[in-house]
DSSP file (Angstrom, degrees, kcal/mol; ACC not computed):
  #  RESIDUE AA STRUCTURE BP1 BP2  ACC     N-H-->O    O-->H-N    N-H-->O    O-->H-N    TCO  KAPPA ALPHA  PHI   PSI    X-CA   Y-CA   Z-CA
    1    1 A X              0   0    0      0, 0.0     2,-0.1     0, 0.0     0, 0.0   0.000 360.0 360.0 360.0 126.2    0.0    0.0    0.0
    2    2 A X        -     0   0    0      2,-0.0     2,-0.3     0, 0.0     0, 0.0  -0.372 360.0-155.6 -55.5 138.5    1.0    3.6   -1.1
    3    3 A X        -     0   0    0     -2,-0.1     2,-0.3     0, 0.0     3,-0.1  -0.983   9.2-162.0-116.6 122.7    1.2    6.6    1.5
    4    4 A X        -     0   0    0     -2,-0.3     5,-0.1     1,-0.3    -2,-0.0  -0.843  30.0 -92.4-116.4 134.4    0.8    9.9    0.3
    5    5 A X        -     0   0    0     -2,-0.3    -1,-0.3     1,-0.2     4,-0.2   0.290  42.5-122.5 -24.2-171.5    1.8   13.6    2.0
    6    6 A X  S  > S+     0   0    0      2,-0.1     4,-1.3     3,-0.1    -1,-0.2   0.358 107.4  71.8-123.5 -21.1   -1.3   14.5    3.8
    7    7 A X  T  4 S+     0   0    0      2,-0.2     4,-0.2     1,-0.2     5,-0.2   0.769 100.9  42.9 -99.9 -27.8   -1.3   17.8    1.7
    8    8 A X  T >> S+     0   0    0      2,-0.2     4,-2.1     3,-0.1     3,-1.2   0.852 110.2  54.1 -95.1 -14.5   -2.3   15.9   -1.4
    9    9 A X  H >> S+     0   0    0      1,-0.2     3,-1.9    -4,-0.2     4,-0.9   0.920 117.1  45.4 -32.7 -80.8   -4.9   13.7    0.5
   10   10 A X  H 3< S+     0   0    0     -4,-1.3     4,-0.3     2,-0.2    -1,-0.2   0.157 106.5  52.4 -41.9  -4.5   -6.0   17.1    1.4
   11   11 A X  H <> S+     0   0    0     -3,-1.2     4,-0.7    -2,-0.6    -1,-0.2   0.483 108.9  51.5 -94.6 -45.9   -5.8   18.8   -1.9
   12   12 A X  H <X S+     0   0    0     -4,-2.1     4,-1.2    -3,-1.9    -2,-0.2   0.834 105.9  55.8 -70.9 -22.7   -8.0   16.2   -3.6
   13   13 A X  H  X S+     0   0    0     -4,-0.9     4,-1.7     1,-0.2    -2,-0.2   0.787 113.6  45.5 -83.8 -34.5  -10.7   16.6   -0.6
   14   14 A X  H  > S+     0   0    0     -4,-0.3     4,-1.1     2,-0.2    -1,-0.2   0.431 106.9  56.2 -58.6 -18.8  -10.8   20.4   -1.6
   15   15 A X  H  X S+     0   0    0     -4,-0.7     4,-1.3     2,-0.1     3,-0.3   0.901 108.2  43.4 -77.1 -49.0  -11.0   19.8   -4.8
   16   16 A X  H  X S+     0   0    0     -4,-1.2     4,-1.2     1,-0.2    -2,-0.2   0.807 110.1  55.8 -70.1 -11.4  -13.9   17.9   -4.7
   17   17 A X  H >X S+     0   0    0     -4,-1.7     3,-1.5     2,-0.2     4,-0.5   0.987 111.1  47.0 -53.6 -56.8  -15.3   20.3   -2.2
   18   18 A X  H 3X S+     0   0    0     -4,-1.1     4,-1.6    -3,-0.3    -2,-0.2   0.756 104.9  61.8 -21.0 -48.6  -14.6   23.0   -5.2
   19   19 A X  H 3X S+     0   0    0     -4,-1.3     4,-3.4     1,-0.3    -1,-0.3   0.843 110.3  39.1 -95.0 -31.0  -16.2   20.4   -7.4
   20   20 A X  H << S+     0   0    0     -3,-1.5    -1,-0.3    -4,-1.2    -2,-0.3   0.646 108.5  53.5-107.6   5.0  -19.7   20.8   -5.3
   21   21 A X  H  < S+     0   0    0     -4,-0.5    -1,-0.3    -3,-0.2    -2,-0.2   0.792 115.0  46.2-100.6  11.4  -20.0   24.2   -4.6
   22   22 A X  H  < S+     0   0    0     -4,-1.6    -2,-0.2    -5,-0.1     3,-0.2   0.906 123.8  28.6 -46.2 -65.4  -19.6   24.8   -8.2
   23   23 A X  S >< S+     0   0    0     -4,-3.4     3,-1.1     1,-0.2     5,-0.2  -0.159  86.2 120.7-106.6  41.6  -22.0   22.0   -9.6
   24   24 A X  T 3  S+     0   0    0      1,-0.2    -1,-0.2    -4,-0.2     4,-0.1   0.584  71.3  63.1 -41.5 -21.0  -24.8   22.0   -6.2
   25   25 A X  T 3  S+     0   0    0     -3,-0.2    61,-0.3     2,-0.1    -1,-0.2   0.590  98.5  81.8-101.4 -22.0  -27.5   22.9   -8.3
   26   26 A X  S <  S-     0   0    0     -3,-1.1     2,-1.4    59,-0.1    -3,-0.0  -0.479  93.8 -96.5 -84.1 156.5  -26.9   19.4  -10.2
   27   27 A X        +     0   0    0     -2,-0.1     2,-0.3    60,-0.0    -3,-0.1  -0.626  64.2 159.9 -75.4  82.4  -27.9   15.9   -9.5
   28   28 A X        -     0   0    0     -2,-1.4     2,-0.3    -5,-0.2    -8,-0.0  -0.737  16.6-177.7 -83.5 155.3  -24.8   15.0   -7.9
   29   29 A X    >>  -     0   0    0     -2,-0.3     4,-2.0     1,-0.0     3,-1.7  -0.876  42.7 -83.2-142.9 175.2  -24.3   12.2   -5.6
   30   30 A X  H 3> S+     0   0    0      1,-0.3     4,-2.1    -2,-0.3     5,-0.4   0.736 118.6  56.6 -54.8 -24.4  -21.6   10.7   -3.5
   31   31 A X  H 3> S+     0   0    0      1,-0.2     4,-0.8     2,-0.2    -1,-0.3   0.854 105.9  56.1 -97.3  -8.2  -19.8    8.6   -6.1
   32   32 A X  H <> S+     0   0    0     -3,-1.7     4,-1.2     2,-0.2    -2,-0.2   0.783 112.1  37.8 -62.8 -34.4  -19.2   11.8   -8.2
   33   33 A X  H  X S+     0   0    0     -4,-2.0     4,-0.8     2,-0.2    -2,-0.2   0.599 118.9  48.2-105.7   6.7  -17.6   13.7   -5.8
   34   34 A X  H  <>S+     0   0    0     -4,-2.1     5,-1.9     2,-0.2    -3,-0.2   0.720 116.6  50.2 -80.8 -25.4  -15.5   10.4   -4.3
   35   35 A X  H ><5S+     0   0    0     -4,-0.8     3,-1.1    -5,-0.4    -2,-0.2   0.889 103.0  54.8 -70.3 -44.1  -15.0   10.1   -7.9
   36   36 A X  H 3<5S+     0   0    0     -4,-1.2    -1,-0.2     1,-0.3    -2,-0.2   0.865 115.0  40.2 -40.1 -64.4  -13.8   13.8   -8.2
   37   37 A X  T 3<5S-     0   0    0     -4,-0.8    -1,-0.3     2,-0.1    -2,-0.2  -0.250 113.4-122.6 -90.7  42.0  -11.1   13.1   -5.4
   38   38 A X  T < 5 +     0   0    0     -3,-1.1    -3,-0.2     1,-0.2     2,-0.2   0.534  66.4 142.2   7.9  85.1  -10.5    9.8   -7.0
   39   39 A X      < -     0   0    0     -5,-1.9    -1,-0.2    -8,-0.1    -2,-0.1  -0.865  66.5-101.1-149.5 141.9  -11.3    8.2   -3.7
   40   40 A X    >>  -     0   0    0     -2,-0.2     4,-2.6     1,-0.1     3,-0.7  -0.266  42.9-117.6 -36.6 118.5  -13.0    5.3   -2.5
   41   41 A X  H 3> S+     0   0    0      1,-0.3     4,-4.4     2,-0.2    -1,-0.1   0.755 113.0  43.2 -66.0 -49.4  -16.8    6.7   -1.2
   42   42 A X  H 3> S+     0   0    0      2,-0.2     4,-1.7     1,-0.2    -1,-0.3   0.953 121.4  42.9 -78.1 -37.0  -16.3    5.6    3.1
   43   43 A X  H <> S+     0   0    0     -3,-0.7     4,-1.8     2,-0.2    -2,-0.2   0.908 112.0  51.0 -87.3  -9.2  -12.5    7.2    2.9
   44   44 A X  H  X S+     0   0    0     -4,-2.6     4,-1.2     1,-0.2    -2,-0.2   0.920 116.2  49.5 -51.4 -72.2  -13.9   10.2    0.8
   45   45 A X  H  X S+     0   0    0     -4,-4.4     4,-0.8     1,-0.2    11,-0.2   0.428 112.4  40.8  20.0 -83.5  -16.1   10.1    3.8
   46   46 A X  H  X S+     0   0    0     -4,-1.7     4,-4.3     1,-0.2     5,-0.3   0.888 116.2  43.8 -71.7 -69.9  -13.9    9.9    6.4
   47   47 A X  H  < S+     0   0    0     -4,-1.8     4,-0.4    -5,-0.2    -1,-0.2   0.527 110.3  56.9 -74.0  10.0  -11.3   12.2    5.4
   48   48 A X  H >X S+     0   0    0     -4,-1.2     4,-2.4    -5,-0.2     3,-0.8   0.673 111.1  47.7 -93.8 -84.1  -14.1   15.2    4.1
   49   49 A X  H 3X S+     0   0    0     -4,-0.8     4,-2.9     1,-0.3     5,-0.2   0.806 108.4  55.3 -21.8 -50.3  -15.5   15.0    7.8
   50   50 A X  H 3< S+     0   0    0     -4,-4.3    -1,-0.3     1,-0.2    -2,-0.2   0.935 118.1  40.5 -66.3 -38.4  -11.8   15.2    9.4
   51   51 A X  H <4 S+     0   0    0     -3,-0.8    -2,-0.2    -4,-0.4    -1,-0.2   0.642 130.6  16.3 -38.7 -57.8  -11.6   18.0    7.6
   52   52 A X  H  < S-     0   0    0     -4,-2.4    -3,-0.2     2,-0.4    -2,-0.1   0.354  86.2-125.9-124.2   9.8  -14.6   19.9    7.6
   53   53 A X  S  < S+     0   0    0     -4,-2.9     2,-0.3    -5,-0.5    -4,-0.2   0.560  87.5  72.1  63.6   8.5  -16.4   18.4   10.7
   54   54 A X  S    S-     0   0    0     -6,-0.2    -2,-0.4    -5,-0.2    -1,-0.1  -0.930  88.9 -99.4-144.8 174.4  -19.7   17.5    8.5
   55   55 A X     >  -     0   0    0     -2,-0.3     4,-2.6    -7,-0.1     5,-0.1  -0.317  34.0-107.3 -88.3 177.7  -20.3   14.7    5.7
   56   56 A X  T  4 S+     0   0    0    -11,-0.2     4,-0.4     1,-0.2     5,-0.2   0.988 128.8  54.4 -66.8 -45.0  -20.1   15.5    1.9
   57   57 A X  T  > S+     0   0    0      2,-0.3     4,-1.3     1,-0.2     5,-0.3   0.739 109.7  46.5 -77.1 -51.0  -23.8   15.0    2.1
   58   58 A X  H >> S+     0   0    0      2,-0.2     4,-3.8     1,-0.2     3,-2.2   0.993 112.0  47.3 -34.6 -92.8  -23.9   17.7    4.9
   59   59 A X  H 3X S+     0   0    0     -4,-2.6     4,-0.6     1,-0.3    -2,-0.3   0.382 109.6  55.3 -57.7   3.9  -21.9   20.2    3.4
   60   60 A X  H 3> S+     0   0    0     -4,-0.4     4,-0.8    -3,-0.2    -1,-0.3   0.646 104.7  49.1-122.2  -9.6  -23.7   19.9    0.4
   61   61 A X  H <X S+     0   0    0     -3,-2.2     4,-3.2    -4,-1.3    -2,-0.2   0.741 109.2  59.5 -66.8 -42.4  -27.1   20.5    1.7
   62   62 A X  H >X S+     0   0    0     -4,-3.8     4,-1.0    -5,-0.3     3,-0.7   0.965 104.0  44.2 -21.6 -77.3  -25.5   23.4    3.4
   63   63 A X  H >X S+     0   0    0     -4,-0.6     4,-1.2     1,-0.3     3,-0.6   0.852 119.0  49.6 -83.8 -36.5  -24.4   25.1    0.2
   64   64 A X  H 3X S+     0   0    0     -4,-0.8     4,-1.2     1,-0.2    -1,-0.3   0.893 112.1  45.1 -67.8 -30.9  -28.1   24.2   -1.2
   65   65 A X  H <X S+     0   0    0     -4,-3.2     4,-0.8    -3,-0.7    -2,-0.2   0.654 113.4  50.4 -93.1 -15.0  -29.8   25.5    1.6
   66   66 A X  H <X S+     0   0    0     -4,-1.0     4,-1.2    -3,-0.6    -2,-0.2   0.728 117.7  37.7 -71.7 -44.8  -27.5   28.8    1.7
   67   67 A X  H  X S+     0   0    0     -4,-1.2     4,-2.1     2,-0.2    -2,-0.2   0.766 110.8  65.9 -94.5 -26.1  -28.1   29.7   -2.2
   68   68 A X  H  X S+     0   0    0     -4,-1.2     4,-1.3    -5,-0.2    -2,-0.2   0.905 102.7  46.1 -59.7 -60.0  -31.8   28.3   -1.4
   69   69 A X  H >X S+     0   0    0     -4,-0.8     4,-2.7     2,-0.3     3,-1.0   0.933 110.2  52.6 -17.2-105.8  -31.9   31.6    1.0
   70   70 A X  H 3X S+     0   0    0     -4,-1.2     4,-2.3     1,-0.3    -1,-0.2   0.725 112.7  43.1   8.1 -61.3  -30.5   34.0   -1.8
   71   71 A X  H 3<>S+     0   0    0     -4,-2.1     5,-1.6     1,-0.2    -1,-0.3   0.973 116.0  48.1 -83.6 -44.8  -33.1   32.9   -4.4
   72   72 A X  H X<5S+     0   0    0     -4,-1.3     3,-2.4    -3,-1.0    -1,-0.2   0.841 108.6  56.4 -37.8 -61.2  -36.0   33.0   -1.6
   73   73 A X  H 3<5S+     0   0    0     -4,-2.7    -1,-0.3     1,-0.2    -2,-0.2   0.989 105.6  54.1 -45.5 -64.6  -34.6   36.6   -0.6
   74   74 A X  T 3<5S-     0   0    0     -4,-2.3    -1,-0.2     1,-0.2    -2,-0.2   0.232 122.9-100.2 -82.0  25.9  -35.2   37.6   -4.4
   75   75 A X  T < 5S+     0   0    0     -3,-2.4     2,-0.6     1,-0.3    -3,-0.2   0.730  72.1 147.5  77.3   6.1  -39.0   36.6   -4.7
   76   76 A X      < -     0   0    0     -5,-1.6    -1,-0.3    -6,-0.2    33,-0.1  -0.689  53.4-108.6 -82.9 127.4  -38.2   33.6   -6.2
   77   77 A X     >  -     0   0    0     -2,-0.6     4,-2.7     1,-0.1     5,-0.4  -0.052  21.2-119.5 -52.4 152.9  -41.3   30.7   -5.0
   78   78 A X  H  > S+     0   0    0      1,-0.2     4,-4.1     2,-0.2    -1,-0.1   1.000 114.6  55.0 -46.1 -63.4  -40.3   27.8   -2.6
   79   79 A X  H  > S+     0   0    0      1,-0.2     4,-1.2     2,-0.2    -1,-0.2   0.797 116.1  34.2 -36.7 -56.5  -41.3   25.3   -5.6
   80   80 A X  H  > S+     0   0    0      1,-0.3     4,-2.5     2,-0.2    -1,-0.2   0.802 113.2  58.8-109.8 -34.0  -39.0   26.9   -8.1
   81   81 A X  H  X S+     0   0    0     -4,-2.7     4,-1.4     2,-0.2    -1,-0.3   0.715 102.3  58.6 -26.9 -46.4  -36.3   27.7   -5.5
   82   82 A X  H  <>S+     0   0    0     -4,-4.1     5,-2.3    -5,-0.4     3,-0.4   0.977 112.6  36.5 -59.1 -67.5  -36.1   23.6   -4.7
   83   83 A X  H ><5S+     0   0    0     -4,-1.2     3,-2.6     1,-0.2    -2,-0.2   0.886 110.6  64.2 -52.8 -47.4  -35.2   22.6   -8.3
   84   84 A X  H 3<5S+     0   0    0     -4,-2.5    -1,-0.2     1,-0.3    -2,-0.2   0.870 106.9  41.8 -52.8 -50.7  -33.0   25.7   -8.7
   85   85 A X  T 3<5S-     0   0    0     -4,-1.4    -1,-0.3    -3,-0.4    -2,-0.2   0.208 125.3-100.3 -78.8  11.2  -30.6   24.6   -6.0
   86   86 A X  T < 5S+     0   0    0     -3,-2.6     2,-0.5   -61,-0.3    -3,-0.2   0.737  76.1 128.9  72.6  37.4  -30.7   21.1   -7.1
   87   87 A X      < -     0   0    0     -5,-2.3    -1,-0.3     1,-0.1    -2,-0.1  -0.952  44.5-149.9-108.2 156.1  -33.2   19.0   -4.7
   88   88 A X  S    S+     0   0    0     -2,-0.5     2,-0.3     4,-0.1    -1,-0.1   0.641  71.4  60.1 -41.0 -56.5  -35.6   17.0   -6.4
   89   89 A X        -     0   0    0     -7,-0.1     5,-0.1     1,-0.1    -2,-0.0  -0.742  57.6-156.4 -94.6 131.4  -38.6   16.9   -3.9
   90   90 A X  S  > S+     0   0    0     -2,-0.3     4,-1.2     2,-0.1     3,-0.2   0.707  97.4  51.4 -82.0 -30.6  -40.4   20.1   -2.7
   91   91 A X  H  > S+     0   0    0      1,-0.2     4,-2.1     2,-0.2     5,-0.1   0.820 106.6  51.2 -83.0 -38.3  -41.6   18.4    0.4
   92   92 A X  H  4 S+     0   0    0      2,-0.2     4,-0.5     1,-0.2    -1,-0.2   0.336 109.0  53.3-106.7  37.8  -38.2   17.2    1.4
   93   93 A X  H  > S+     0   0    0     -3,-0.2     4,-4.0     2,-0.2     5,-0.4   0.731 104.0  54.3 -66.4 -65.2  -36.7   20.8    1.0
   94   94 A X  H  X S+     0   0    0     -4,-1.2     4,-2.0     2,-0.3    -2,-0.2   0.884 111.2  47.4 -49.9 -46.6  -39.1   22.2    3.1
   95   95 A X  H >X S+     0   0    0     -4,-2.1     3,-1.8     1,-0.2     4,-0.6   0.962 114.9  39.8 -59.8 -73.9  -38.1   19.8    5.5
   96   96 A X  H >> S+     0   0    0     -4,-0.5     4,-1.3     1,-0.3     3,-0.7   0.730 120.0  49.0 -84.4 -26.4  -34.4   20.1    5.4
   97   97 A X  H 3X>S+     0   0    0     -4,-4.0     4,-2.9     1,-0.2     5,-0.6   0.882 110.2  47.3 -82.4 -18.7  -34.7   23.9    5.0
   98   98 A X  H <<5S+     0   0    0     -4,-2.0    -2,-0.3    -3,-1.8    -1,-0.2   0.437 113.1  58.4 -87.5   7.6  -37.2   24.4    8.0
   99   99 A X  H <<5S+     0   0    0     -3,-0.7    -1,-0.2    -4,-0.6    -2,-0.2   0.614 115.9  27.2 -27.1 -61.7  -34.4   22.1    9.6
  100  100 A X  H  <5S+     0   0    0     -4,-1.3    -2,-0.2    -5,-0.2    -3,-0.1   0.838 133.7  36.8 -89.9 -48.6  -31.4   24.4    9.0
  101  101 A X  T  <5S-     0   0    0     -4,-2.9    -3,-0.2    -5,-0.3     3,-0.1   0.539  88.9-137.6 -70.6 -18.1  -33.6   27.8    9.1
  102  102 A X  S   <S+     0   0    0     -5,-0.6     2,-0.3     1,-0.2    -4,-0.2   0.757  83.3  92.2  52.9  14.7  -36.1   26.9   11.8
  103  103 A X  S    S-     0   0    0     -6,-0.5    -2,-0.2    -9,-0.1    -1,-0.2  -0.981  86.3-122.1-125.2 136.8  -38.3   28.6    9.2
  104  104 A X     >  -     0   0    0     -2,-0.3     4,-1.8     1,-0.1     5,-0.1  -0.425  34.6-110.4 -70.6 156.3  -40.1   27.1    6.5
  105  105 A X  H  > S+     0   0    0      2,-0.2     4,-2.5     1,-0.2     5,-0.3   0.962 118.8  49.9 -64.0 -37.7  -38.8   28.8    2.8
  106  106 A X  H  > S+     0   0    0      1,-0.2     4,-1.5     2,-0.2    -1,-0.2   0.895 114.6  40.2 -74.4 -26.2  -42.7   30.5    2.7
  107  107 A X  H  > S+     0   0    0      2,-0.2     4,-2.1     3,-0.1    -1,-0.2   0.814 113.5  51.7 -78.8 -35.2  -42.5   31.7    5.8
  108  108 A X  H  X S+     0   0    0     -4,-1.8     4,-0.9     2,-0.2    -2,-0.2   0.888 112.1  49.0 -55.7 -53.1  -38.6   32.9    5.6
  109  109 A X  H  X S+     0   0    0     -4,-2.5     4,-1.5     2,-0.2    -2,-0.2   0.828 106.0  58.4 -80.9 -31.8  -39.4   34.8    2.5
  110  110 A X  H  X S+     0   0    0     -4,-1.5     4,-1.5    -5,-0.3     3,-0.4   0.979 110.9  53.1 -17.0 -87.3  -42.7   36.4    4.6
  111  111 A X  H  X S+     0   0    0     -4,-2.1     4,-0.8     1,-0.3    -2,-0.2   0.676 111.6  31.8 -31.3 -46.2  -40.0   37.6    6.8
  112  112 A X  H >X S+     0   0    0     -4,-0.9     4,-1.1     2,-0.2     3,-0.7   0.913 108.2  68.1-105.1 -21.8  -37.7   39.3    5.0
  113  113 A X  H >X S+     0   0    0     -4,-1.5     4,-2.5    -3,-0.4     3,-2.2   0.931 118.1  33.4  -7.2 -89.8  -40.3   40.6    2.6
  114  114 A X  H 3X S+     0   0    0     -4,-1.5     4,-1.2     1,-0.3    -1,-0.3   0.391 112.1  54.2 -73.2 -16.5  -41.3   42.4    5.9
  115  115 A X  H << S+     0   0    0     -4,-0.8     4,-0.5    -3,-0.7    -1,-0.3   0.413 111.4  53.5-114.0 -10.6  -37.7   43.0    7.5
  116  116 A X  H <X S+     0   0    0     -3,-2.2     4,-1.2    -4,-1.1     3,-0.5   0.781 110.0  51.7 -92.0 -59.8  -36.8   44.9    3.5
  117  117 A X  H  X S+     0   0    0     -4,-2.5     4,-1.9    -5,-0.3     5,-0.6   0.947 107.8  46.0 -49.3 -56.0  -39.9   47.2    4.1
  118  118 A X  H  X S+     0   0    0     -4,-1.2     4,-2.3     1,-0.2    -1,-0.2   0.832 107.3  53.1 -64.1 -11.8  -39.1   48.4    7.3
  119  119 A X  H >> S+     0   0    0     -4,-0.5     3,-1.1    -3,-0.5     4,-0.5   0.985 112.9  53.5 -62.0 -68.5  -35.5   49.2    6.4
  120  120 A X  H >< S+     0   0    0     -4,-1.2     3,-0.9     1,-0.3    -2,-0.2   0.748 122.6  27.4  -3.6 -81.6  -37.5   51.4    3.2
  121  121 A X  H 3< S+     0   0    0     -4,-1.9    -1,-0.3     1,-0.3    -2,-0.2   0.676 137.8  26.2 -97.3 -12.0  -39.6   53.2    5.5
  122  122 A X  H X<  +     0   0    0     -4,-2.3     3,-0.6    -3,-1.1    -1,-0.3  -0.204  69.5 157.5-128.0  59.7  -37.6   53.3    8.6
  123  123 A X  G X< S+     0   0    0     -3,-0.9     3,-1.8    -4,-0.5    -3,-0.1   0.754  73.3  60.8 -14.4 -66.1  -33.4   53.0    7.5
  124  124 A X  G >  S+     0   0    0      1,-0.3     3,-3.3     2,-0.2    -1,-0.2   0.863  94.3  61.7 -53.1 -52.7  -32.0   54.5   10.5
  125  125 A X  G <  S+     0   0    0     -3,-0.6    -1,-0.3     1,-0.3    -2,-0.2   0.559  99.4  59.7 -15.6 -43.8  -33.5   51.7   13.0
  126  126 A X  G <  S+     0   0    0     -3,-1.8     2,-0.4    -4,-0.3    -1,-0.3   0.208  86.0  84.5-103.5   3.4  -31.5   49.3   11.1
  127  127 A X  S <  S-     0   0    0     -3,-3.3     2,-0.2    -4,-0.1     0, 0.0  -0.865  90.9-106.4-108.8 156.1  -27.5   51.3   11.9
  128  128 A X     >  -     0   0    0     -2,-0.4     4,-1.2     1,-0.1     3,-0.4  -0.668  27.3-117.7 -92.5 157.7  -26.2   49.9   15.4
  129  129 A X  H  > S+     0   0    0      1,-0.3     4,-4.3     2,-0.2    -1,-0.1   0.617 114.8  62.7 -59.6 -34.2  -26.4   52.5   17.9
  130  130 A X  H  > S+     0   0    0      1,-0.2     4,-0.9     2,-0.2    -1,-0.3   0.634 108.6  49.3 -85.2  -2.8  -22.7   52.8   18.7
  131  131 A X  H  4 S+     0   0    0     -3,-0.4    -2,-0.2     2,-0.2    -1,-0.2   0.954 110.8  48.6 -73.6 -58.6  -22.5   54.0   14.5
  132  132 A X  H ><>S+     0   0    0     -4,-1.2     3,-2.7     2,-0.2     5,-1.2   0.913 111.3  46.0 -42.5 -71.6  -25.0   56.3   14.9
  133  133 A X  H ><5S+     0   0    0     -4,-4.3     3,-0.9     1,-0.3    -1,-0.2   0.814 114.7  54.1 -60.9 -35.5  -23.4   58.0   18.5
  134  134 A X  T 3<5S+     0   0    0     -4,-0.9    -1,-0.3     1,-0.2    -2,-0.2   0.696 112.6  38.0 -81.1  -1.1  -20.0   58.1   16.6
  135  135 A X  T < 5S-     0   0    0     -3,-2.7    -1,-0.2    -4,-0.2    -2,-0.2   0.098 113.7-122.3-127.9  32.0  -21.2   59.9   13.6
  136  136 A X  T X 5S+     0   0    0     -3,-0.9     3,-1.0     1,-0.2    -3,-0.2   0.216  73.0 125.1  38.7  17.1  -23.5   62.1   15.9
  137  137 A X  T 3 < +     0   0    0     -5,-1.2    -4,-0.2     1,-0.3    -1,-0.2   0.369  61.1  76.7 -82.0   1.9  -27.2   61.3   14.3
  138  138 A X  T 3  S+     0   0    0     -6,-0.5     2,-0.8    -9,-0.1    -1,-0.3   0.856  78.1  88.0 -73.3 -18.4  -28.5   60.1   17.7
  139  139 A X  S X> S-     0   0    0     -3,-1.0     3,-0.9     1,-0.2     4,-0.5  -0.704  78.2-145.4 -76.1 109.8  -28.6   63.8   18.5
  140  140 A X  H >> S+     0   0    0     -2,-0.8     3,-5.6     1,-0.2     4,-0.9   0.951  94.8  66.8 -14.6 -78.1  -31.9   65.1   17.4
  141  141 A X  H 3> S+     0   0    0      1,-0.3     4,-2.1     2,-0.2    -1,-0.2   0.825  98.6  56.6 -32.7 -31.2  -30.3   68.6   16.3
  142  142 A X  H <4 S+     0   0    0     -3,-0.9    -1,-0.3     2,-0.2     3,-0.2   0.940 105.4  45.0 -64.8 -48.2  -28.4   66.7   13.5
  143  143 A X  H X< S+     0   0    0     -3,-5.6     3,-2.3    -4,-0.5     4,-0.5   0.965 112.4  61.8 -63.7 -61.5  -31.6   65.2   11.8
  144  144 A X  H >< S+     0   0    0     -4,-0.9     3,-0.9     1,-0.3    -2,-0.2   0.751  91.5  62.5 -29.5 -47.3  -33.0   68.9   12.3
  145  145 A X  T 3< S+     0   0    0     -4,-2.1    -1,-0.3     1,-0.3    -2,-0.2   0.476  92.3  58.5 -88.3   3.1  -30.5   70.7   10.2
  146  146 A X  T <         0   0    0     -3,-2.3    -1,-0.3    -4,-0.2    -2,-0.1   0.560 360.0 360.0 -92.6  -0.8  -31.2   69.1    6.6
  147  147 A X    <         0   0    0     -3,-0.9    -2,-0.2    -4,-0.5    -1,-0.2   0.555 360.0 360.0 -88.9 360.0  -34.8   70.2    6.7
């Protein structure tokens, strides 16, 4: 049996990391991205996990459930959102995103729907306090003088 540096184990587990947040949106599955680090599927596994503390399988619901977020943000529907990020099932999105979010996708995009208007109509609400106090606009008199 060959032994190889630990930095090119470790180059091939980053590449195939590479390899999925690039094609996520595709039906990829485990023996494409063990295939990708032209490793065997349980030591892809293994050595992805030492690595990054989660499974490929993990980390690639992650990166779906992250861009999921994004598209959700931009008014895009749960339904059309699922496929776009490369799950299959509508039902077992919704699970795995109300999973990661603690919010269901219809309810998430409710939310920030509603968390964009109030920046609109109230802006200021939304700079932390200690921003505000260094660039003196907590002070009334300051607001006063552009009117």
């Amino acid at each position: 049996m060959h032994t190889y540096p630990k930095v090119y184990l470790y180059k091939r587990v980053v590449h195939a990391k590479l390899y999925m947040d690039a094609h996520f949106s595709e039906a990829i599955d485990l023996d494409n991205i063990s295939d990708e680090a032209s490793f065997s599927k349980f030591h892809f596994i293994r050595l992805f996990k030492s690595i990054y503390g989660k499974t490929p399988h993990q980390y690639l619901t992650r990166v779906r459930i992250e861009h999921a977020k994004s598209w959700l943000q931009k008014g895009i529907s749960a339904r059309e959102t699922c496929f776009r990020v490369g799950f299959d099932s509508v039902s077992s999105f919704t699970g795995l995103f109300k999973k990661h979010v603690r919010l269901s996708p219809s309810v998430y995009q409710e939310q920030h729907k509603q968390r964009q208007a109030r920046i609109r109509n109230a802006p200021l609400q939304f700079i932390p306090n200690c921003f505000a106090e260094q660039k003196g606009w907590t002070q009334k008199r300051n607001f006063e003088e552009g009117c």
